[in-house]
C-alpha positions as CSV (number, residue, x, y, z in Angstrom):
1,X,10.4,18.1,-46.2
2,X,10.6,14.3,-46.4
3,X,12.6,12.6,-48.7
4,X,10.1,10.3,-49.9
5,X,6.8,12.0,-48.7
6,X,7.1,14.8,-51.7
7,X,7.5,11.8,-54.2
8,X,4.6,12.4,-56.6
9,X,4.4,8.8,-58.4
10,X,6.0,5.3,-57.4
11,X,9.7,6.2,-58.2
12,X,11.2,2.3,-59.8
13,X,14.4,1.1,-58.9
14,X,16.5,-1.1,-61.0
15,X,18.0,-3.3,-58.8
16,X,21.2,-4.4,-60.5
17,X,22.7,-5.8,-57.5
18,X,25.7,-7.6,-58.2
19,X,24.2,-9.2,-61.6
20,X,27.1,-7.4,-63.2
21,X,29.5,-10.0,-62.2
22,X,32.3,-7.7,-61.7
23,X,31.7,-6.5,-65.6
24,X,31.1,-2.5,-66.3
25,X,29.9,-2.8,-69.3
26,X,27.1,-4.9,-68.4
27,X,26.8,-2.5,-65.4
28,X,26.6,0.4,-68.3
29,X,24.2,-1.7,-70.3
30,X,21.5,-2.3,-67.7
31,X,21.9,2.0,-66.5
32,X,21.2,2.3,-70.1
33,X,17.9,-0.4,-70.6
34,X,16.9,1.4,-67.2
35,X,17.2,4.9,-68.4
36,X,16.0,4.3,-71.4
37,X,12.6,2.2,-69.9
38,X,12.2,5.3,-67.6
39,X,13.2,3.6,-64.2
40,X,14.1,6.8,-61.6
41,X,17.4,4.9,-59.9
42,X,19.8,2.1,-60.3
43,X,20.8,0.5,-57.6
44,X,23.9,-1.9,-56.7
45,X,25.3,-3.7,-53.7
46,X,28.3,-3.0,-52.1
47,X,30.7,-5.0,-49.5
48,X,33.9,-5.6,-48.0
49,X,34.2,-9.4,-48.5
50,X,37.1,-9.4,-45.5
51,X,34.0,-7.8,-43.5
52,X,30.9,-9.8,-44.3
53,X,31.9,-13.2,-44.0
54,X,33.5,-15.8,-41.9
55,X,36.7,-17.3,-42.3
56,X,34.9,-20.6,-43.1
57,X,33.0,-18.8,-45.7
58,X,35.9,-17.2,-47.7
59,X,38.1,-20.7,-47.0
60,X,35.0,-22.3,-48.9
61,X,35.4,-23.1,-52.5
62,X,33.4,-22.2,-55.0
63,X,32.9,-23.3,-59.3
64,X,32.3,-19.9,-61.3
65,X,32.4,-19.0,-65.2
66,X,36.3,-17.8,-64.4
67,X,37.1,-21.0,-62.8
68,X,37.4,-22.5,-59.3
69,X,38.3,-20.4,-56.6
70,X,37.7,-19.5,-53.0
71,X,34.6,-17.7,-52.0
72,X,36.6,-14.5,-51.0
73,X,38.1,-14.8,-54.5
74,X,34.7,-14.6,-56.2
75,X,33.3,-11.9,-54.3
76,X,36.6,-9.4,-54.8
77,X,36.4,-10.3,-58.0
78,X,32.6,-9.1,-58.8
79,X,33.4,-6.1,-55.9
80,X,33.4,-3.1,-57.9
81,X,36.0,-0.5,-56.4
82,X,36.4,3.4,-56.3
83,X,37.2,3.7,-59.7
84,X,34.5,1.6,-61.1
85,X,31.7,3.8,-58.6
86,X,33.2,6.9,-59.5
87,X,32.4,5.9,-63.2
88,X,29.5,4.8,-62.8
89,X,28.3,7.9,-60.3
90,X,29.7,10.2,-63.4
91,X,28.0,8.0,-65.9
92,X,24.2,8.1,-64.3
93,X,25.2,11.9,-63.9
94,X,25.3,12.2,-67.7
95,X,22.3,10.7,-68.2
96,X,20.6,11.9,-65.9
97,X,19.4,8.8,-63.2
98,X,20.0,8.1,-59.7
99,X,22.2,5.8,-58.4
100,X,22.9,4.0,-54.7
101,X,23.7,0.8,-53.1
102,X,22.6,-1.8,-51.0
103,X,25.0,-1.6,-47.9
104,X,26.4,-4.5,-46.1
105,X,29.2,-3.4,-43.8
106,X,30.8,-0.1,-42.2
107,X,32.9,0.2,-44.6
108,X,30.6,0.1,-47.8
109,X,28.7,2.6,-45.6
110,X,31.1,4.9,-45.3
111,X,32.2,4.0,-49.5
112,X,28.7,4.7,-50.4
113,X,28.0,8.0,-48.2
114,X,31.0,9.5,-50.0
115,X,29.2,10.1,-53.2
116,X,25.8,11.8,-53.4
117,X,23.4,9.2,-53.4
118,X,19.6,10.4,-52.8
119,X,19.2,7.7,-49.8
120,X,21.0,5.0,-48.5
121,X,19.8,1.3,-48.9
122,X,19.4,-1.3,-45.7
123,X,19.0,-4.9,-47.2
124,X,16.9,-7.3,-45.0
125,X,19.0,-9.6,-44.1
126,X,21.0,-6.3,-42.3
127,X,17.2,-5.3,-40.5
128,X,19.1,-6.6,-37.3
129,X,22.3,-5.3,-37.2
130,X,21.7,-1.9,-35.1
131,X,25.1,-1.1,-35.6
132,X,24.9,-0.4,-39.3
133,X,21.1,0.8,-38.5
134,X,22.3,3.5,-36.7
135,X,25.1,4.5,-38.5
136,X,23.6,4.6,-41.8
137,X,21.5,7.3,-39.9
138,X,23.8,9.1,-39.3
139,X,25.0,9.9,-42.4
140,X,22.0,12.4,-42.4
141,X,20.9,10.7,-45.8
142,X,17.3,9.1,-46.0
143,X,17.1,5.6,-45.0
144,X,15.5,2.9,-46.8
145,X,15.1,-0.6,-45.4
146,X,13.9,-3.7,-46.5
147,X,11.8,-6.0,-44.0
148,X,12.1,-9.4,-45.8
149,X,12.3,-12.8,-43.5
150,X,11.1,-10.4,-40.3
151,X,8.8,-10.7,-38.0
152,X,7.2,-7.3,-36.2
153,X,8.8,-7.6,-33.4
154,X,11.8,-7.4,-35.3
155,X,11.1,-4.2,-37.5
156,X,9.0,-3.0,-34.1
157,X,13.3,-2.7,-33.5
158,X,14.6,-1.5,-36.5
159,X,12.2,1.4,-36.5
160,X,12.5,2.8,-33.0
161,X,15.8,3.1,-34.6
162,X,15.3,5.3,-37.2
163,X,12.8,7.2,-36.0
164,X,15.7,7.9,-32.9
165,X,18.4,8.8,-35.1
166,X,17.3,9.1,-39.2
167,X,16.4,12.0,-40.7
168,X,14.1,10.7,-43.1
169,X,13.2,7.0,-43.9
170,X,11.2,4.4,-45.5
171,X,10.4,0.4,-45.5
172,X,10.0,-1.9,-48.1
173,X,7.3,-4.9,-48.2
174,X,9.4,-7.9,-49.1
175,X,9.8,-11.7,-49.7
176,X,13.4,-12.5,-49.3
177,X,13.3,-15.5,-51.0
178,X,14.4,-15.8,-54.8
179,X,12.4,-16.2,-56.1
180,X,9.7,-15.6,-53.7
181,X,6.4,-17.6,-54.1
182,X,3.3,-16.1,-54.8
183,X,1.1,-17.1,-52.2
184,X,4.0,-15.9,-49.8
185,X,3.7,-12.3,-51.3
186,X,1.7,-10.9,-48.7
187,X,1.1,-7.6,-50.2
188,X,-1.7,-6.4,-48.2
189,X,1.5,-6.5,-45.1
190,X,1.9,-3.1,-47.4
191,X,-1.3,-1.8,-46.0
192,X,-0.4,-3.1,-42.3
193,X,3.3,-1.4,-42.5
194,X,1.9,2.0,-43.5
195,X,-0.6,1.8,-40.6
196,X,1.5,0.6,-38.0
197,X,4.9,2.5,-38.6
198,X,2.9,5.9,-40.1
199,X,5.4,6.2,-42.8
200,X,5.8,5.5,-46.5
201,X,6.4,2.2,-47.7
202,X,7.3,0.6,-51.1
203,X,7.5,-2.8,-52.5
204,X,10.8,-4.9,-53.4
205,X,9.9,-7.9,-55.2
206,X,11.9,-11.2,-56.0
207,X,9.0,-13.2,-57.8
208,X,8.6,-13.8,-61.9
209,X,6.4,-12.0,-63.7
210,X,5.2,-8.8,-63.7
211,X,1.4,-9.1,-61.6
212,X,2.7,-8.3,-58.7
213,X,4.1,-5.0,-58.9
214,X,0.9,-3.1,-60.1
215,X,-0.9,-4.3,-57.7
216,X,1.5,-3.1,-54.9
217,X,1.3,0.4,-56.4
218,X,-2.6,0.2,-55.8
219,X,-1.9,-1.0,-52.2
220,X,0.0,2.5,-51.6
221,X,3.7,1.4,-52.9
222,X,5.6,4.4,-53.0
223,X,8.9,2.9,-54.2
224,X,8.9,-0.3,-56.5
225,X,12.1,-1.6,-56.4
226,X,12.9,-5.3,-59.0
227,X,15.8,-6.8,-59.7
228,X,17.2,-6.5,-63.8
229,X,19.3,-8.5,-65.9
230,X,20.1,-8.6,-69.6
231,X,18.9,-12.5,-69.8
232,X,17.8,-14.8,-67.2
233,X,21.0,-16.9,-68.7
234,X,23.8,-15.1,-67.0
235,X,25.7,-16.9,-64.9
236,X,24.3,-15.3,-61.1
237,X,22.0,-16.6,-58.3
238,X,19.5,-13.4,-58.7
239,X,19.6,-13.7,-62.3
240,X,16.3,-15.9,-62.5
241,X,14.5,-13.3,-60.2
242,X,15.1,-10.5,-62.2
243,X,12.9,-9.2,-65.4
244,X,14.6,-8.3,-68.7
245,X,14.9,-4.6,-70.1
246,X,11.6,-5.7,-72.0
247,X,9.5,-6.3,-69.4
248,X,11.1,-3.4,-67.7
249,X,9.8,-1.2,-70.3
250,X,6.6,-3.1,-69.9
251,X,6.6,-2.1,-65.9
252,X,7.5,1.4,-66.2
253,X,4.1,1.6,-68.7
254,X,2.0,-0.3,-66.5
255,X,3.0,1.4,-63.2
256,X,2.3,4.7,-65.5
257,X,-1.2,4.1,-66.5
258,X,-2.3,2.9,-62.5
259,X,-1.5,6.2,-61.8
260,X,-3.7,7.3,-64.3
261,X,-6.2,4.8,-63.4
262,X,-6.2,5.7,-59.8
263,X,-6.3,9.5,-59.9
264,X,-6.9,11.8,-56.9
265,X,-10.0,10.4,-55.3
266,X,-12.3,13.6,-55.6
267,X,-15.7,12.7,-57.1
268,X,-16.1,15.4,-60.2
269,X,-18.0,14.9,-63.2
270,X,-15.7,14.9,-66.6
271,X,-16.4,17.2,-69.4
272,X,-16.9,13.9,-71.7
273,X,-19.5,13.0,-69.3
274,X,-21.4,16.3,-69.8
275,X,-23.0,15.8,-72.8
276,X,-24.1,12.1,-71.6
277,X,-25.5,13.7,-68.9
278,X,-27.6,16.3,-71.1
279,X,-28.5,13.4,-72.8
280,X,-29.6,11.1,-70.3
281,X,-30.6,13.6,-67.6
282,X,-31.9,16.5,-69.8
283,X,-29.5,18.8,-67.7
């Protein structure tokens, strides 16, 4: 059976990317405010910094709350390593929640297939890179992949791909920008991925506020992915995109009573409308 087909409600991910800043117990906190808000999975991103970048790019200095240093500096620095995942796979374990990353590389690939994560995670700016495509697919995991800053032709690509070699899989409707505009939110391209592709799709979403989001799980959304943070005052470029355990509480509700709202789609008539009916009808 498919992965993501037997979902039965939008299942939330807590993006906490790398808004961590190299810190576990943030990392801990925001598993907690997720948990607690009743979010499904937490999600982070993982890289090799040696890997992803150029030599210009790790060469390139950079001002940070720990001082001046070189790009490639800052990223090891926020990297969490084997230890810290093996923590934090133990720690969501506990609770329980799932847990998975974003991957960027072979070798996070390979990091992240280690543990038992329910799927693996393709960012968009990796939609292109059929190398990593395909060997994410291999891992026999599900496959989820982001579509932000692509045209069709390009994710025309990407899922030839995965149909070829994944097991399972699913795309995400997204905005790559942070944060993304809203008249660039395009969320009826939700209705034209699930026609075009025949499989589920979800919603990843980098705007403020909250609107957005319910209205994707009306479109279909079968995934709702947003990124969190304990205050939009850390120190982090996604920190501004990302909504507060508040108004991830406030999210988890809302998403809640759609589903409510929206029920199966069978025309009935409700045992409170019965006695309206006798009323108004006389039978």
């Amino acid at each position: 059976m498919s992965y993501f087909k037997s979902l039965k409600s939008p299942y939330l991910i807590a993006e906490i990317g790398i808004n961590h800043n190299g810190d576990m117990q943030i990392a801990k906190r925001l598993i907690d405010a997720a948990f607690a808000c009743g979010w499904d999975c937490v999600k982070f991103q993982k890289r090799n910094p040696h890997a992803c970048f150029t030599d210009a790019e790790k060469k390139a200095l950079k001002k940070t709350p720990w001082g001046e240093m070189t790009y490639l500096e800052y990223k090891e620095r926020i990297e969490f390593n084997q230890k810290d995942y093996e923590y934090i796979d133990k720690y969501c374990k506990e609770k329980p929640i799932d847990w998975t990353a974003s991957v960027w590389d072979l070798d996070s690939l390979a990091f992240v297939a280690s543990f038992d994560v329910p799927f693996i995670k393709i960012a968009s700016a990796k939609l292109t890179n059929t190398e990593l495509l395909i060997a994410s697919c291999k891992t026999n995991k599900p496959i989820m992949l982001s579509t932000g800053m692509s045209d069709l032709d390009e994710v025309d690509v990407a899922v030839d791909i995965l149909k070829s070699y994944a097991t399972d899989f699913m795309l995400l409707h997204c905005n790559a920008s942070y944060p993304a505009k809203t008249e660039e939110l395009n969320l009826l391209t939700i209705k034209t991925l699930k026609d075009r592709y025949k499989c589920e799709v979800g919603y990843s979403g980098h705007e403020f506020g909250l609107e957005a989001t319910p209205y994707a799980v009306i479109l279909g959304a079968k995934v709702i992915e947003r990124h969190v943070t304990l205050s939009h005052d850390m120190w982090g470029a996604d920190q501004a995109a990302s909504i507060q355990p508040h108004a991830m509480d406030m999210l988890s509700k809302r998403v809640a009573d759609i589903q409510k709202m929206l029920g199966d789609g069978e025309k009935r008539v409700y045992e409170s409308e019965i006695a309206i009916r006798k009323k108004l009808r006389g039978n």
